[in-house]
Backbone as CSV, one residue per row, in Angstrom:
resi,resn,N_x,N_y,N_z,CA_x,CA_y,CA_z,C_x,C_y,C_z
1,UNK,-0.126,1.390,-6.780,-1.381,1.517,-7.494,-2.011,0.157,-7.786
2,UNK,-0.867,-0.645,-7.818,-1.801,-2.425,-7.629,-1.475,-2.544,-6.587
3,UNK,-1.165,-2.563,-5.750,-1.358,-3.105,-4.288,-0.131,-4.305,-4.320
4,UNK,0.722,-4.112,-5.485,2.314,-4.803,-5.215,2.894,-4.166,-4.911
5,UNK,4.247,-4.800,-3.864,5.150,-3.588,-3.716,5.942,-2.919,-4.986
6,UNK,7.000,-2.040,-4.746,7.912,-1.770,-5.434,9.482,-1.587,-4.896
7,UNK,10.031,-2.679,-6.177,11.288,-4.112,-6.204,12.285,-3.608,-7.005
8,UNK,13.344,-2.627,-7.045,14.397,-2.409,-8.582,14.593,-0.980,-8.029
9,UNK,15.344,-0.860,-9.349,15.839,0.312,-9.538,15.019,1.676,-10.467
10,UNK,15.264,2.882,-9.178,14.366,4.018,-9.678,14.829,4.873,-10.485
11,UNK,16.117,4.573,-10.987,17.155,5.194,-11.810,18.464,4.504,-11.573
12,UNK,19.768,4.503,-12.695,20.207,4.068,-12.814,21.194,3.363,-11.362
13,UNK,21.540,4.768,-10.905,22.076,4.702,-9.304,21.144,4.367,-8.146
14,UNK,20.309,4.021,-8.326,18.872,4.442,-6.723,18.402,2.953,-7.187
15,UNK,17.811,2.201,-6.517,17.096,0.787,-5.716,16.766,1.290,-4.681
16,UNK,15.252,0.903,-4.670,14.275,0.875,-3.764,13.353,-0.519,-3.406
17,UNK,13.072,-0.520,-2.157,12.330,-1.461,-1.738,11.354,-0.903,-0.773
18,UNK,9.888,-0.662,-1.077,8.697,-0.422,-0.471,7.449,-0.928,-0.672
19,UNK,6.429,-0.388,0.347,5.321,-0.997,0.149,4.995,-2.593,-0.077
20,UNK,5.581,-2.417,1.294,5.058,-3.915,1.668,3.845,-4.082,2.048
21,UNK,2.563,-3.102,2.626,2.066,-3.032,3.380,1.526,-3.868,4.371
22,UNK,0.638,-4.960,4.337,0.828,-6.106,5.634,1.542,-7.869,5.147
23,UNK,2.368,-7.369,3.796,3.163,-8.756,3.685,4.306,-8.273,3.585
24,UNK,5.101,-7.450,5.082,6.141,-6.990,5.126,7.312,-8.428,5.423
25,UNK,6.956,-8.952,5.625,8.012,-10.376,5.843,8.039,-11.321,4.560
26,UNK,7.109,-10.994,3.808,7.210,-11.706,2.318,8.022,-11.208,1.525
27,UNK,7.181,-9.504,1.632,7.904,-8.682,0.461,9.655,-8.418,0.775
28,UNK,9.906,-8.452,2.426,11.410,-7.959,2.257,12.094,-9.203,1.906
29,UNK,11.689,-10.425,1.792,12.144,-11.965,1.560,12.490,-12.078,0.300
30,UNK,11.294,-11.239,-0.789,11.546,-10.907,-2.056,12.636,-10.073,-2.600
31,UNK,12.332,-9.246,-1.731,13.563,-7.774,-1.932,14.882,-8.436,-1.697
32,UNK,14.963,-9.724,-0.698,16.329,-9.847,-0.839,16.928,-10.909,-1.859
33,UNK,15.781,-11.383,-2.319,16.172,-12.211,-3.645,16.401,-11.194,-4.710
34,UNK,15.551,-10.166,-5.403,15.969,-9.506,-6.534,16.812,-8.192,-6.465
35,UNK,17.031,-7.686,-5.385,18.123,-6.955,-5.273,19.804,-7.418,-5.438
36,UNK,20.078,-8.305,-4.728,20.892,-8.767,-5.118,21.660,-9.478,-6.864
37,UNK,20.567,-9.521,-7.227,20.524,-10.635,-8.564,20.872,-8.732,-9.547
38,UNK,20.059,-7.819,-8.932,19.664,-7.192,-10.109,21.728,-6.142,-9.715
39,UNK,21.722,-6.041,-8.857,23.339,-5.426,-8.500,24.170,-6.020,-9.369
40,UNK,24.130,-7.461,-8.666,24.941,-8.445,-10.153,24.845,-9.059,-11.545
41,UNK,23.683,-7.843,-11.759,23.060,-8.430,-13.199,22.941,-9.853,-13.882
42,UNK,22.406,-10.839,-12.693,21.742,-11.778,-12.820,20.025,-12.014,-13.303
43,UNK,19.694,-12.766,-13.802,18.422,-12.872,-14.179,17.266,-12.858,-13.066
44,UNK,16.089,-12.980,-12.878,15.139,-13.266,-11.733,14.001,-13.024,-12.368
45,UNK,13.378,-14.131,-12.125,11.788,-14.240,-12.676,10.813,-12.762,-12.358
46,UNK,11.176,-12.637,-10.965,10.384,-12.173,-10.585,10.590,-10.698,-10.416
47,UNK,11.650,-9.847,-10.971,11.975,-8.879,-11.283,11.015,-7.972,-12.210
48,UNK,10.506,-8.254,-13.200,9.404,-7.616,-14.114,8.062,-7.632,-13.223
49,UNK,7.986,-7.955,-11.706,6.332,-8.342,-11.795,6.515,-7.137,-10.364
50,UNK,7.261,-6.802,-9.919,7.934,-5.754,-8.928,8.839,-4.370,-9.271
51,UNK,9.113,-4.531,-10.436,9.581,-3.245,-11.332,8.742,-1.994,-11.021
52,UNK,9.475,-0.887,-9.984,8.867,0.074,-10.129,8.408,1.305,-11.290
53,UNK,9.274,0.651,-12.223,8.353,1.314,-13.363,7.548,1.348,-14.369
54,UNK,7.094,-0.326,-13.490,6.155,-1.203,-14.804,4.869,-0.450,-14.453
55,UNK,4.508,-0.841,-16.058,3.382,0.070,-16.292,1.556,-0.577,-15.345
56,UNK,0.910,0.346,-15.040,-0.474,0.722,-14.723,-1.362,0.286,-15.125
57,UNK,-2.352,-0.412,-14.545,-3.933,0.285,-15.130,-4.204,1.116,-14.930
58,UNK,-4.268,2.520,-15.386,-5.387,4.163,-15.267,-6.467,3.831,-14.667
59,UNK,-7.063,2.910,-15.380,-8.595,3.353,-15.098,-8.885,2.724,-13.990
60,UNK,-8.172,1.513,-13.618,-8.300,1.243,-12.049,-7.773,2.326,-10.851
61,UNK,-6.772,2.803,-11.232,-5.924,3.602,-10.013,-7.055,4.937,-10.295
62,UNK,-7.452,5.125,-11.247,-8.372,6.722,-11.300,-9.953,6.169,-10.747
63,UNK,-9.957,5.597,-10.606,-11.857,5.067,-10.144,-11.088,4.974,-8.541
64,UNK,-9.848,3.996,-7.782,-9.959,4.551,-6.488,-9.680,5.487,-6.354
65,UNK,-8.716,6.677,-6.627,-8.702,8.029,-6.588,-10.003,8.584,-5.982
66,UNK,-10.993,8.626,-7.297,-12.519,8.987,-6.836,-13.072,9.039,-6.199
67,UNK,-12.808,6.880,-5.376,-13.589,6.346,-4.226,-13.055,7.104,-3.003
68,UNK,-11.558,7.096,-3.234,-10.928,7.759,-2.006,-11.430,9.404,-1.980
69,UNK,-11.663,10.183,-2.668,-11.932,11.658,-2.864,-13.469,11.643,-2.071
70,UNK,-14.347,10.783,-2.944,-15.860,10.887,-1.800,-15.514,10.489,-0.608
71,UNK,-15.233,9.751,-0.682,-15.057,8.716,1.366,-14.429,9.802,2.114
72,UNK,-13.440,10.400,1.351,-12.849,11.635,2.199,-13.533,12.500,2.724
73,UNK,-13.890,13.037,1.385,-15.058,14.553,1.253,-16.195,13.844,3.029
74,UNK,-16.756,12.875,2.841,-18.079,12.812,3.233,-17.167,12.588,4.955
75,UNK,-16.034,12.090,5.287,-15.482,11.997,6.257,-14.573,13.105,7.075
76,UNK,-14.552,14.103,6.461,-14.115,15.276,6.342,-15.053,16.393,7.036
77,UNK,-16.207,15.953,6.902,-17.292,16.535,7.798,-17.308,15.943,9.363
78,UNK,-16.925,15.119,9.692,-16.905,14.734,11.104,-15.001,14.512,11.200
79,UNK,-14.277,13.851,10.615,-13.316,13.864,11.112,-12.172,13.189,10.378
80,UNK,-10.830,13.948,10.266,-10.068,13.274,8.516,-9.978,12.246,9.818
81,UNK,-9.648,10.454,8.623,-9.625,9.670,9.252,-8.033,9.229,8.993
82,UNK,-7.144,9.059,10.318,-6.071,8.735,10.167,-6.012,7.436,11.198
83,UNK,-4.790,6.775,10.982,-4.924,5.301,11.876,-4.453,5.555,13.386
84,UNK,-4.650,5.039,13.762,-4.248,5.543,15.244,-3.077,5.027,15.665
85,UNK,-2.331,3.646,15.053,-1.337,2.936,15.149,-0.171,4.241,14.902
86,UNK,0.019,4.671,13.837,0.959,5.687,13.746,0.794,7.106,12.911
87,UNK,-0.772,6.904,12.730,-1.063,8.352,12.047,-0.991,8.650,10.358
88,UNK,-0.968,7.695,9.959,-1.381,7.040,8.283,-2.665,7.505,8.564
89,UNK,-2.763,8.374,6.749,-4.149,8.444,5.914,-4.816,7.335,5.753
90,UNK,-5.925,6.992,6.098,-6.791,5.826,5.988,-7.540,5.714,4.524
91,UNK,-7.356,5.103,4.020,-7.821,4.561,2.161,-9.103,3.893,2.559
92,UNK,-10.181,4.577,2.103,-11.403,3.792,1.493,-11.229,3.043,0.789
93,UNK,-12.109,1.924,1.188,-12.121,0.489,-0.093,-13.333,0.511,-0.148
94,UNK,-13.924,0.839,-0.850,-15.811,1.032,-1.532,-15.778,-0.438,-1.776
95,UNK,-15.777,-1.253,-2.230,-15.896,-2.435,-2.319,-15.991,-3.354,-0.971
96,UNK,-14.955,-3.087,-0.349,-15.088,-4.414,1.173,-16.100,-3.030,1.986
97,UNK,-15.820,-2.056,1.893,-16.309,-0.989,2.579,-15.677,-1.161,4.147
98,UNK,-14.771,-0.805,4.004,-14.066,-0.262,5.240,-12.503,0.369,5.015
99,UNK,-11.867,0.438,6.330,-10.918,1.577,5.761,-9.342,0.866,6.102
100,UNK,-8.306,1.168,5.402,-7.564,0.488,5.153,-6.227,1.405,5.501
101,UNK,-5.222,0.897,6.471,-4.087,1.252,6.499,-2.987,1.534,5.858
102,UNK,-2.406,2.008,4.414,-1.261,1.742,4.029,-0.206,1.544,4.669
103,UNK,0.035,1.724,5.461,1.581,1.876,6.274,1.657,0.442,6.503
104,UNK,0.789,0.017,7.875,1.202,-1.055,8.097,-0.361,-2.422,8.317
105,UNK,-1.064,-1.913,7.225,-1.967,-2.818,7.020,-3.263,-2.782,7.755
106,UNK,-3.627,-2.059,9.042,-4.593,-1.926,10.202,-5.875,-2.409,9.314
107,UNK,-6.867,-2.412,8.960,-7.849,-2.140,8.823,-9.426,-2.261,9.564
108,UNK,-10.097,-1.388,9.600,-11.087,-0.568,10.005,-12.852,-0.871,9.550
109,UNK,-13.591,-0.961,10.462,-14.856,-1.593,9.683,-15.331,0.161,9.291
110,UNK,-16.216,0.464,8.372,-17.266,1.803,8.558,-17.229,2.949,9.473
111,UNK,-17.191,2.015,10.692,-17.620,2.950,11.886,-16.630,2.835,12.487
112,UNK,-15.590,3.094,12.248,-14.215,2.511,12.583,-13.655,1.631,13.656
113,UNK,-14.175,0.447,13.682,-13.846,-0.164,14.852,-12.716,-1.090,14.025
114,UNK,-11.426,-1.315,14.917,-10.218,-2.004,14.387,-11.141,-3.618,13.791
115,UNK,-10.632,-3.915,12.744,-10.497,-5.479,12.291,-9.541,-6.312,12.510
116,UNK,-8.453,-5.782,11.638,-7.465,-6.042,11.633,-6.546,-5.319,12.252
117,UNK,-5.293,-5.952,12.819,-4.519,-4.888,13.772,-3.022,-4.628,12.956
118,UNK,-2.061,-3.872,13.140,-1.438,-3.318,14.060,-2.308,-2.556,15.172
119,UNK,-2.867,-1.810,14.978,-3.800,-0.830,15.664,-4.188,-1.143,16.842
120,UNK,-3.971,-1.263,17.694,-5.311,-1.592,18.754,-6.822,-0.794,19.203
121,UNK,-6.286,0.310,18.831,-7.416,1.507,18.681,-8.428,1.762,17.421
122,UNK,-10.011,2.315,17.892,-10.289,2.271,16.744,-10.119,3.773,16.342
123,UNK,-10.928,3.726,15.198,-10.164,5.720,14.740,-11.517,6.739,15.203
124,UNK,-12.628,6.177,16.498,-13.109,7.310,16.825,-12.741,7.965,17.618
């Protein structure tokens, strides 16, 4: 919902490491610094800022909700937009205005022509 990954533990037994989306060589670089530390209950700075259960902004994650619900709705009439790289839901960004990969970062101008790749395809 911020666009950090999520670094720790999802319960007492379970550690997870996801959502890297295109700083997958950063974030698993991270993951292997605070996983380890947090197994051996060592300290790490950077443990609270990757905590999957640190808390939210609402009102940010509920305004893209929204953005994503129109962009859908109005894309939904010609065609749901998925990435062509591997078939990820494509996220409106009303702001840059174009469309955005979660999986592995692609992103898409309007009219969907690739920007950024994994993708080589665009999504018409």
């Amino acid at each position: 919902m911020d666009n950090l990954p999520l670094i720790g533990y999802i319960d007492k037994n379970m550690l997870i490491a996801t959502g890297y989306n295109t700083w997958g060589l950063t974030g698993s670089m991270i993951s292997a610094m605070i996983i380890p530390d947090l197994l051996n209950k060592r300290s790490n700075k950077y443990t609270y800022l990757f905590d999957p259960k640190r808390k939210f902004k609402i009102s940010k994650y509920m305004n893209n909700i929204f953005s994503n619900i129109y962009a859908y709705s109005k894309m939904l009439l010609v065609k749901t937009p998925k990435c062509p790289h591997l078939g990820c839901h494509l996220i409106y960004d009303k702001k840059e205005k174009i469309w955005t990969c979660p999986c592995h970062g692609s992103k898409f101008s309007q009219d969907g022509q690739v920007i950024i790749s994994p993708s080589n395809k665009n999504i018409n």
